[in-house]
MILOFI-283861 format. One record per residue (C-alpha): residue number from 1; residue in one letter; x, y, z. Coordinates in steps of 0.5 Angstrom, whole numbers, plus 500, padded with zeros to 3 digits. Each point is the difference from the previous one (the first is absolute). Example, Ala and Ser with C-alpha at 12.3 -4.5 7.8 and 13.67 -1.06 7.14 Angstrom:
// MILOFI-283861
NODE num residu  c1  c2  c3
NODE   1      A 525 491 516
NODE   2      S 502 507 498
//
This chain:
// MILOFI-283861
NODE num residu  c1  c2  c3
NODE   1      X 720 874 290
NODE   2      X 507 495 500
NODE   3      X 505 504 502
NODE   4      X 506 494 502
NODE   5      X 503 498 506
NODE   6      X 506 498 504
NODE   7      X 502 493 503
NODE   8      X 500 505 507
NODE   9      X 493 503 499
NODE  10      X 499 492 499
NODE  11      X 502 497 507
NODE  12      X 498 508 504
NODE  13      X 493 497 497
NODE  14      X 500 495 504
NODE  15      X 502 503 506
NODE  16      X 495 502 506
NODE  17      X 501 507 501
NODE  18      X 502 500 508
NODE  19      X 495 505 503
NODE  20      X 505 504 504
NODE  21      X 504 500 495
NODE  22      X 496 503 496
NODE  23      X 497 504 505
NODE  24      X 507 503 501
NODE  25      X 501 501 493
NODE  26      X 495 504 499
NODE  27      X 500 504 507
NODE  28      X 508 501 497
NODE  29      X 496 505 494
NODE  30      X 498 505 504
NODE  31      X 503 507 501
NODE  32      X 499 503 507
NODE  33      X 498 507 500
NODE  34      X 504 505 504
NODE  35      X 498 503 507
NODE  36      X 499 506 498
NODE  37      X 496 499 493
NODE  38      X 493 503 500
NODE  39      X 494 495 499
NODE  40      X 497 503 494
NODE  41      X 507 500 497
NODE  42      X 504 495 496
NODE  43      X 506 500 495
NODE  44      X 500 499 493
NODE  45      X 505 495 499
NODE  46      X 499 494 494
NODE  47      X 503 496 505
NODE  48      X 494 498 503
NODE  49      X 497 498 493
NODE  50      X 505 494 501
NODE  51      X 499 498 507
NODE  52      X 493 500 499
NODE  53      X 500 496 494
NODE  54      X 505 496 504
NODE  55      X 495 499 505
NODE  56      X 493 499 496
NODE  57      X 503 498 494
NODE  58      X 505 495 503
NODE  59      X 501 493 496
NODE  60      X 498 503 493
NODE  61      X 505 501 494
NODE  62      X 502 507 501
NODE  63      X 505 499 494
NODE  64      X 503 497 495
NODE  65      X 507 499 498
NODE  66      X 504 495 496
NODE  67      X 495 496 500
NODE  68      X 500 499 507
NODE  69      X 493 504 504
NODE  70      X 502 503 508
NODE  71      X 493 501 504
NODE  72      X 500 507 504
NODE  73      X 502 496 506
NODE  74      X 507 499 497
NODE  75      X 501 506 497
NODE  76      X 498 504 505
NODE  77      X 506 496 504
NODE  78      X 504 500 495
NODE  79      X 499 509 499
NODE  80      X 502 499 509
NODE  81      X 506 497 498
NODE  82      X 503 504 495
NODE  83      X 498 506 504
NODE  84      X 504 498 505
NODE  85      X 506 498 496
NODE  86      X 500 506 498
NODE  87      X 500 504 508
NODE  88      X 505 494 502
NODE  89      X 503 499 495
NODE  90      X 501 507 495
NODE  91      X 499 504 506
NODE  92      X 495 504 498
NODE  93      X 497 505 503
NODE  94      X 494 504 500
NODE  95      X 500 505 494
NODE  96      X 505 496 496
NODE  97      X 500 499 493
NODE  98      X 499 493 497
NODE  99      X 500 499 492
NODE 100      X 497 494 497
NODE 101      X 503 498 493
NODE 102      X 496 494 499
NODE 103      X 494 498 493
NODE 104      X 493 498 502
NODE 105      X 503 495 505
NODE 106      X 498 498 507
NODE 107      X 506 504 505
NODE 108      X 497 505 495
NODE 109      X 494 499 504
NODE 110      X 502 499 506
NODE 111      X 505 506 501
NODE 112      X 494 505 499
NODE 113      X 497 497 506
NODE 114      X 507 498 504
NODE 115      X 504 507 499
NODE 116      X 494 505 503
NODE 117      X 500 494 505
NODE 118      X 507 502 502
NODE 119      X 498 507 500
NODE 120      X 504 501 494
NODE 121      X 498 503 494
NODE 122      X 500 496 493
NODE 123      X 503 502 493
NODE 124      X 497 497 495
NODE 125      X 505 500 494
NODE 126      X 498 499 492
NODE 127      X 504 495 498
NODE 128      X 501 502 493
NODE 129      X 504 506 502
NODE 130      X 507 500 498
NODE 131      X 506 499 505
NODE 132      X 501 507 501
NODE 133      X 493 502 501
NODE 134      X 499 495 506
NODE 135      X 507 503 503
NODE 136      X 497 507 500
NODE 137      X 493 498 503
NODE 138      X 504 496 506
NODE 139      X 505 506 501
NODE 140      X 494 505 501
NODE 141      X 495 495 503
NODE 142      X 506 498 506
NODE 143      X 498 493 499
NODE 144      X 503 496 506
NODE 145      X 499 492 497
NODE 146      X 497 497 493
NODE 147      X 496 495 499
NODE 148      X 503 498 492
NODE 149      X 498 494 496
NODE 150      X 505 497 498
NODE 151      X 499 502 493
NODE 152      X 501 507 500
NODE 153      X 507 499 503
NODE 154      X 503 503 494
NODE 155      X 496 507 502
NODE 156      X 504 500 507
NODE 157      X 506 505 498
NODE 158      X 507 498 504
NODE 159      X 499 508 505
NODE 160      X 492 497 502
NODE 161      X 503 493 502
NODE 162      X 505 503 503
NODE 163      X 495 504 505
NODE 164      X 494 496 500
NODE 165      X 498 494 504
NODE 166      X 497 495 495
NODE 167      X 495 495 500
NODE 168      X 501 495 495
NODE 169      X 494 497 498
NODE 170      X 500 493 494
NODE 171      X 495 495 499
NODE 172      X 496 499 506
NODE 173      X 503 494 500
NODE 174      X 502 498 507
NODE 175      X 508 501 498
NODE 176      X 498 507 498
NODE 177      X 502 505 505
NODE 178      X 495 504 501
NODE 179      X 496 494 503
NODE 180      X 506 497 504
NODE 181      X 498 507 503
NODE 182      X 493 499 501
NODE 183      X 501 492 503
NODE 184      X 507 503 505
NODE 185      X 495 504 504
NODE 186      X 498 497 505
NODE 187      X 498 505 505
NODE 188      X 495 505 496
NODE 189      X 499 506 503
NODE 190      X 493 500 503
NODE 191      X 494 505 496
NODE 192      X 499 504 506
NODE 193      X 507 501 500
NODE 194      X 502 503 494
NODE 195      X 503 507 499
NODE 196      X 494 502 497
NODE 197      X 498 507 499
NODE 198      X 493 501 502
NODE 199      X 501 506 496
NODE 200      X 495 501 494
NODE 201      X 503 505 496
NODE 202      X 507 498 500
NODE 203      X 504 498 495
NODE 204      X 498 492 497
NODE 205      X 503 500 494
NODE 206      X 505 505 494
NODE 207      X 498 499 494
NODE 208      X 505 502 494
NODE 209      X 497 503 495
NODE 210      X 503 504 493
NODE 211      X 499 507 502
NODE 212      X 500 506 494
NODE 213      X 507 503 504
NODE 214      X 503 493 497
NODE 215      X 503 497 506
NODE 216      X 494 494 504
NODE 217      X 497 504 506
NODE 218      X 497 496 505
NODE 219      X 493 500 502
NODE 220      X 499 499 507
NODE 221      X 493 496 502
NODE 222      X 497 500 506
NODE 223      X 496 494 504
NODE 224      X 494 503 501
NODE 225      X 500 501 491
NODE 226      X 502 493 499
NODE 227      X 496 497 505
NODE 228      X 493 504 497
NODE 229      X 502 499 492
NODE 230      X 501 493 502
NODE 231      X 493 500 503
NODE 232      X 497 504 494
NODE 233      X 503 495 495
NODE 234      X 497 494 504
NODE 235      X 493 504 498
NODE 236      X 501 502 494
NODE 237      X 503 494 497
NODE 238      X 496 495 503
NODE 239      X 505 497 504
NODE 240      X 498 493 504
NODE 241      X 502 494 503
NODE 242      X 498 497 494
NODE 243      X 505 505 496
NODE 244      X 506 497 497
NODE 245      X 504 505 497
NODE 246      X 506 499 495
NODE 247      X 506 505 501
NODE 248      X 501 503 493
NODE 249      X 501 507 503
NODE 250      X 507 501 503
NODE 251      X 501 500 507
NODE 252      X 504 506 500
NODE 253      X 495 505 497
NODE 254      X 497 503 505
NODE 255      X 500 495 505
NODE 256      X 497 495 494
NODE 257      X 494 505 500
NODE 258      X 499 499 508
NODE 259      X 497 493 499
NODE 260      X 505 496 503
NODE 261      X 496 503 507
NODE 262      X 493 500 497
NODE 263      X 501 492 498
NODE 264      X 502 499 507
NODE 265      X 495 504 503
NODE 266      X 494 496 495
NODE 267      X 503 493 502
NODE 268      X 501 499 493
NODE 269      X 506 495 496
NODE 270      X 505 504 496
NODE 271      X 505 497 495
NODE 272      X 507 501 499
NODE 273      X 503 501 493
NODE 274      X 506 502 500
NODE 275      X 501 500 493
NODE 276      X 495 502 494
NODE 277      X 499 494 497
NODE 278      X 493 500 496
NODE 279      X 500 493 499
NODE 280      X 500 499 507
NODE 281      X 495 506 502
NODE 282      X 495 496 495
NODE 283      X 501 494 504
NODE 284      X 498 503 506
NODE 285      X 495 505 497
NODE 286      X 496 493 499
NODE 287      X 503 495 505
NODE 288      X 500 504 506
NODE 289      X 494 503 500
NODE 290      X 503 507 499
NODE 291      X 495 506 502
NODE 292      X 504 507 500
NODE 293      X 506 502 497
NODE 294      X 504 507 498
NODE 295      X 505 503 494
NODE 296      X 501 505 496
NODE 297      X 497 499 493
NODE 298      X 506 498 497
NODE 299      X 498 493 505
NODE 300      X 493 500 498
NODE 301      X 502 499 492
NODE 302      X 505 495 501
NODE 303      X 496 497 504
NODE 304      X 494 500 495
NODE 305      X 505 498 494
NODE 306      X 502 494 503
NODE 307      X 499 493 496
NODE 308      X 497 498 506
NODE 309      X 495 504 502
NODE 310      X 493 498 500
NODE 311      X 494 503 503
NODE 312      X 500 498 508
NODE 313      X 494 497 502
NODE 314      X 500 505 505
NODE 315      X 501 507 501
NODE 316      X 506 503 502
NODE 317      X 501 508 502
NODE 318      X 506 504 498
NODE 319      X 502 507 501
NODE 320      X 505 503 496
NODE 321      X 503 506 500
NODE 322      X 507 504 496
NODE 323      X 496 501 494
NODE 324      X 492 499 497
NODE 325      X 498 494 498
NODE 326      X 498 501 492
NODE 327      X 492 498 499
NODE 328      X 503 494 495
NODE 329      X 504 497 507
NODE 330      X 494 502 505
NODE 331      X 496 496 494
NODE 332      X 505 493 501
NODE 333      X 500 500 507
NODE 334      X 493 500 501
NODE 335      X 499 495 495
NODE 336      X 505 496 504
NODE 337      X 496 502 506
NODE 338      X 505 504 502
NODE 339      X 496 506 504
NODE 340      X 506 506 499
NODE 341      X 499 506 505
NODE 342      X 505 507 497
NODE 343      X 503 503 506
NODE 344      X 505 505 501
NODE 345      X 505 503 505
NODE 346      X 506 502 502
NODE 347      X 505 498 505
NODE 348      X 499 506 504
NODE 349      X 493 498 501
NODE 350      X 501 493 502
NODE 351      X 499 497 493
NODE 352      X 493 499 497
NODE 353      X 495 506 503
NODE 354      X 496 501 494
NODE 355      X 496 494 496
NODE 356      X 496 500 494
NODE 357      X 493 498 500
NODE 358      X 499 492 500
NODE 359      X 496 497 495
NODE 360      X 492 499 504
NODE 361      X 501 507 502
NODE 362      X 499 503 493
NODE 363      X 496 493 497
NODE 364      X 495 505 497
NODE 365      X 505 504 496
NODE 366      X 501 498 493
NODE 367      X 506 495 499
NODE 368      X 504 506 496
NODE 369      X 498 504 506
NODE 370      X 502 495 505
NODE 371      X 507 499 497
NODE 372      X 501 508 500
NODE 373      X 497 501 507
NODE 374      X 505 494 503
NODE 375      X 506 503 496
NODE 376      X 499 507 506
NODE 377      X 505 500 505
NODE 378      X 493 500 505
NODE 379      X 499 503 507
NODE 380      X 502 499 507
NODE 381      X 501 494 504
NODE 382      X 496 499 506
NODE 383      X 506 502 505
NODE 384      X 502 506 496
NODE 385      X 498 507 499
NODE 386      X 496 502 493
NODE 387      X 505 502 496
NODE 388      X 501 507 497
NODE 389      X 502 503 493
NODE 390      X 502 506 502
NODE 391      X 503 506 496
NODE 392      X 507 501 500
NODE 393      X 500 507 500
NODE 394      X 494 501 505
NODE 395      X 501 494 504
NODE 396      X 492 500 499
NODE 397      X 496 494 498
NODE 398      X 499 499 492
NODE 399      X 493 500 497
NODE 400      X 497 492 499
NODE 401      X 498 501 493
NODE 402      X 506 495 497
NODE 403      X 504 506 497
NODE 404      X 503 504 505
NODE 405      X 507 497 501
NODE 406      X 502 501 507
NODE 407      X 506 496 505
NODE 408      X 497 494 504
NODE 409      X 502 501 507
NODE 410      X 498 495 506
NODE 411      X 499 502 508
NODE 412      X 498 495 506
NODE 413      X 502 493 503
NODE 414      X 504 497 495
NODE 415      X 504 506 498
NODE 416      X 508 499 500
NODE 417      X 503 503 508
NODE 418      X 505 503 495
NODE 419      X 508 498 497
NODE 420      X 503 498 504
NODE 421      X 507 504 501
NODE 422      X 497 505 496
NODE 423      X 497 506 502
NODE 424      X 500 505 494
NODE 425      X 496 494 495
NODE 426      X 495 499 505
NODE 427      X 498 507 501
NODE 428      X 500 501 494
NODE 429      X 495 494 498
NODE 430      X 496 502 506
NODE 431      X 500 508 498
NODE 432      X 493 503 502
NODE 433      X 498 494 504
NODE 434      X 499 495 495
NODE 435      X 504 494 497
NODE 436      X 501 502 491
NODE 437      X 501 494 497
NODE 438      X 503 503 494
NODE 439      X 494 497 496
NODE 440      X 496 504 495
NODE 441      X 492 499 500
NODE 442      X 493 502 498
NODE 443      X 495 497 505
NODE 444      X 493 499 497
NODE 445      X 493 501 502
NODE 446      X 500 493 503
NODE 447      X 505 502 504
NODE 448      X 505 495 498
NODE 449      X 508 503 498
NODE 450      X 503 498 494
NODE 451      X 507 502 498
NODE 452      X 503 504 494
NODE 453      X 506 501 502
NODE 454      X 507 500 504
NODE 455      X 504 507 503
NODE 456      X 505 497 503
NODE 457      X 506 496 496
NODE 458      X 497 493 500
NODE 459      X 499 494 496
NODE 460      X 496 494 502
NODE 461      X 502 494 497
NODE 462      X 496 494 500
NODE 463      X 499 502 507
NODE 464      X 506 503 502
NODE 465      X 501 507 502
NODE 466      X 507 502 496
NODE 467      X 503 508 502
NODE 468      X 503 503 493
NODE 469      X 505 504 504
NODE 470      X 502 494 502
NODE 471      X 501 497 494
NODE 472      X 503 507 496
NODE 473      X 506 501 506
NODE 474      X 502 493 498
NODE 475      X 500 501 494
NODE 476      X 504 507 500
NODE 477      X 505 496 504
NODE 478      X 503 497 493
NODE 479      X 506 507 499
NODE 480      X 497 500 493
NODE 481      X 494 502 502
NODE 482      X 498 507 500
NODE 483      X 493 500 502
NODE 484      X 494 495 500
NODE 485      X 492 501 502
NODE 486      X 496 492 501
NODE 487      X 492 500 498
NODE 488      X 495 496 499
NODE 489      X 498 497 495
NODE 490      X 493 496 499
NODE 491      X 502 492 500
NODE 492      X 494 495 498
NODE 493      X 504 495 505
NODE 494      X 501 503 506
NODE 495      X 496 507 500
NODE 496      X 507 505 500
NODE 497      X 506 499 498
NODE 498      X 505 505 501
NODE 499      X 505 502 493
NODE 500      X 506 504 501
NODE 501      X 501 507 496
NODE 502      X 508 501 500
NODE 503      X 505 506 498
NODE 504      X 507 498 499
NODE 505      X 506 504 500
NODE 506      X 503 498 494
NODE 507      X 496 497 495
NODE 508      X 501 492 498
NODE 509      X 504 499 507
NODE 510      X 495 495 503
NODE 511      X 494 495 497
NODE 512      X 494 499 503
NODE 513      X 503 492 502
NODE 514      X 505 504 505
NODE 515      X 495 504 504
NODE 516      X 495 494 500
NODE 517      X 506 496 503
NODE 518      X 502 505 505
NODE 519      X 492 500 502
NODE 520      X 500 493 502
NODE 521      X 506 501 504
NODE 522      X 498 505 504
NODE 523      X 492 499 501
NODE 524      X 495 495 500
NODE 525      X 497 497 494
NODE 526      X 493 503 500
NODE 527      X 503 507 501
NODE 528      X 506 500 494
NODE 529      X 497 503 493
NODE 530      X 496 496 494
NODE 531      X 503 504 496
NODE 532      X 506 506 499
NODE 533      X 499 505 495
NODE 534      X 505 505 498
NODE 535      X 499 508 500
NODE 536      X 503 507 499
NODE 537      X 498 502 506
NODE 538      X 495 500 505
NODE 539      X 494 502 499
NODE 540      X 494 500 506
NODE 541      X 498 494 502
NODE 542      X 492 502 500
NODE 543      X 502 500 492
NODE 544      X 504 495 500
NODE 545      X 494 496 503
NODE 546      X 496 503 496
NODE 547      X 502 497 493
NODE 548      X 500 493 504
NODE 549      X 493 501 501
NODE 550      X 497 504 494
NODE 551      X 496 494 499
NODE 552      X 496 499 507
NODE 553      X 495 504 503
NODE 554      X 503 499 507
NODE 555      X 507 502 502
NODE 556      X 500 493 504
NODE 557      X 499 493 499
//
């Protein structure tokens, strides 16, 4: 694999290392353990997958971005740098809160690592939100400090840059702020003296997902579930130090799907893209020797559709999830030799917990049967429990015979610790000693679960979880509008797309356009409706939905 270089590398290739240097430097790596702590125990803490790799993994590329690559050695010194700017610098405390509003860009990567580092707990923000979106998740999660990419300025509103401290972040050149930063910290606080919190089941991450209550909750995970879905991707994925993944998924999905810990852990090179340019995944896809990348089919077809797509003269493993891959998209794929995995999770359960059977698994089985088996949601991954169906009346498990629907619900390791600032949901999602997705399935003789369905008021499009309450209250916002109800309907493109039924006061006092227009001041692109159909009066959703999806067998897509 070719993968470029820096006229820096260039003259560090000619240096010979001085051994104490060395010595020290890899010396510095290591975390003492307390006085008190039992031989037989450590915490799980993924800070460790960085300090090993720095350590074993030292002078190899762990990243590469702007066409620039970074060894282990230096991200690892650049992540102590800004862990500490954020301690002396911001400070930060044990406990407090760090949002991160960044694409797939290296200080994306790096504050996962730094902000743990300072005791802190990270918020990761989607960057497709809408200004207001982004102020309420900053409110209700108390975040002290943001890390903000630069292109996301217009998503600050002037009350959250008026009570929160900024890090602003440009281009990675050495005039952007962010590594002016970086380069000004001359004393980096040691690894060992950290404020680390050798606390397992503290909180290492809020993630904000849209709820069916309407407003975004955050979900808080813990370090010892990151730490072990880490370890469980790393398995199931394949992952190595021959790996080179390609950030297509967004970082901020559920902590990009635990893989910036797992590639860390596997010494593997990670790519950033900060954008979805297709073009240019192509390139990389065949220049770079890209072995593993994720996304929501939505990615996979444009993907496949591009004028550069060719067939890879190397296997390449995806993961997507948000929606099922089509038998004609699978059949693309593999043509390609792109070996598609179907996952399914939620926020709440660290993201993917569930896979579809991979292809040698099932090589016995008929095409046909191969596409229909691939197309289930799957079964457990190895950290987590089996999960259930279970009925939601009896609260007991379905028959396993593909037709008894029931509600899919998780337990074990890598199960939310709950809201965060909201009791009352989290005992309501943890009712009867399980986690209720809010998903409807069957489960099959094979033990695999597929979904038919959805009982809470969500939408998944191409990807992205959008809470029709949501959309409904904005949209009764306008004076003309006396009732509203947002449903899903079936999209080819982007799995659902939610449409918006409305009851006006007086009749002919608002056109389609003016709702439309209200949607995208107040919401995020994804979430503001395809289409506005106006009614007499409202009329139950589960109707509503049904009209839409008279034509398919299932009630999801």
């Amino acid at each position: 694999m070719s993968l470029p270089n820096t006229r820096l590398q260039g003259i560090k290739a000619h240096l010979s290392p001085n051994s104490s240097n060395e010595a020290s430097y890899i010396d510095s790596l290591r975390l003492y353990r307390k006085p008190d702590q039992p031989p037989n125990l450590t915490t799980l803490d993924p800070l460790r997958f960085l300090l090993r790799s720095a350590m074993v993994f030292t002078d190899r590329t762990a990243v590469i971005y702007h066409h620039r690559t970074y060894t282990y050695r230096e991200l690892s010194m650049r992540v102590q740098s800004l862990a500490t700017v954020l301690i002396n610098t911001y400070q930060i405390k044990q406990g407090d809160r760090v949002a991160v509003i960044c694409s797939n860009i290296l200080p994306n990567l790096e504050a996962t690592y730094a902000i743990p580092a300072a005791g802190a707990i990270i918020v990761p923000v989607n960057t497709r939100l809408a200004a207001q979106e982004i102020e309420y998740i900053i409110q209700h999660s108390g975040a002290k400090v943001i890390i903000l990419q630069r292109d996301f300025k217009d998503k600050i509103t002037q009350s959250v840059a008026n009570s929160v401290q900024i890090i602003d972040v440009a281009d990675g050149s050495e005039t952007d702020p962010y590594e002016q930063l970086l380069m000004n910290c001359t004393s980096p606080v040691a690894w060992d003296k950290m404020p680390l919190l050798y606390d397992e089941n503290a909180t290492i991450s809020i993630n904000y997902t849209s709820g069916s209550t309407g407003r975004p909750k955050g979900v808080m995970v813990t370090y010892r579930g990151v730490y072990l879905t880490a370890l469980s991707m790393i398995i199931q994925c394949a992952l190595s130090v021959n790996t080179v993944y390609l950030w297509t998924l967004p970082m901020f999905h559920c902590n990009g799907w635990n893989f910036p810990w797992a590639l860390v852990a596997a010494g593997a090179t990670q790519i950033m893209l900060p954008t979805m340019d297709y073009d240019l995944i192509w390139k990389l896809l065949t220049s770079y020797g890209v072995t593993h990348y994720n996304g929501a089919p939505t990615i996979q077809n444009e993907v496949c559709n591009n004028k550069h797509a060719v067939r890879l003269s190397h296997p390449v493993k995806v993961l997507s999830g948000g929606s099922v891959l089509s038998s004609t998209l699978i059949r693309r794929m593999r043509h390609l030799n792109l070996h598609p995995t179907h996952v399914y999770g939620l926020t709440e359960v660290y993201g993917p917990v569930v896979l579809s059977y991979d292809i040698e698994t099932i090589a016995h089985h008929t095409e046909e049967e191969q596409y229909k088996r691939q197309a289930r949601q799957g079964y457990n991954i190895i950290v987590s429990d089996e999960i259930r169906v279970l009925n939601q009346k009896t609260g007991l498990d379905v028959m396993p015979n593909g037709k008894e629907v029931g509600e899919v619900c998780f337990t074990g390791n890598i199960v939310m610790k709950g809201y965060y600032n909201d009791p009352e949901e989290t005992a309501k999602a943890f009712r009867g000693g399980v986690f209720w997705s809010g998903d409807l399935a069957v489960r099959h003789p094979d033990g695999t679960i597929e979904l038919v369905d959805r009982s809470k008021d969500i939408i998944v499009s191409g990807g992205e979880n959008i809470s029709s309450i949501e959309v409904e209250c904005v949209i009764v916002q306008l004076d003309e509008v006396l009732e509203c109800a947002v449903v899903a309907a079936p999209s080819d493109r982007w799995g659902e797309r939610p449409v918006a039924f409305v009851v006006l006061k007086d009749s002919n006092s608002l056109d389609a356009e003016s709702v439309l227009r209200h949607c995208r001041n107040m919401l995020a692109g994804y979430k503001c409706p395809d289409s506005v159909v106006f009614v007499d009066r409202k009329t139950q959703k589960y109707l509503l939905r049904e009209k839409l999806w008279k034509d398919k067998s299932k009630r999801i897509n």
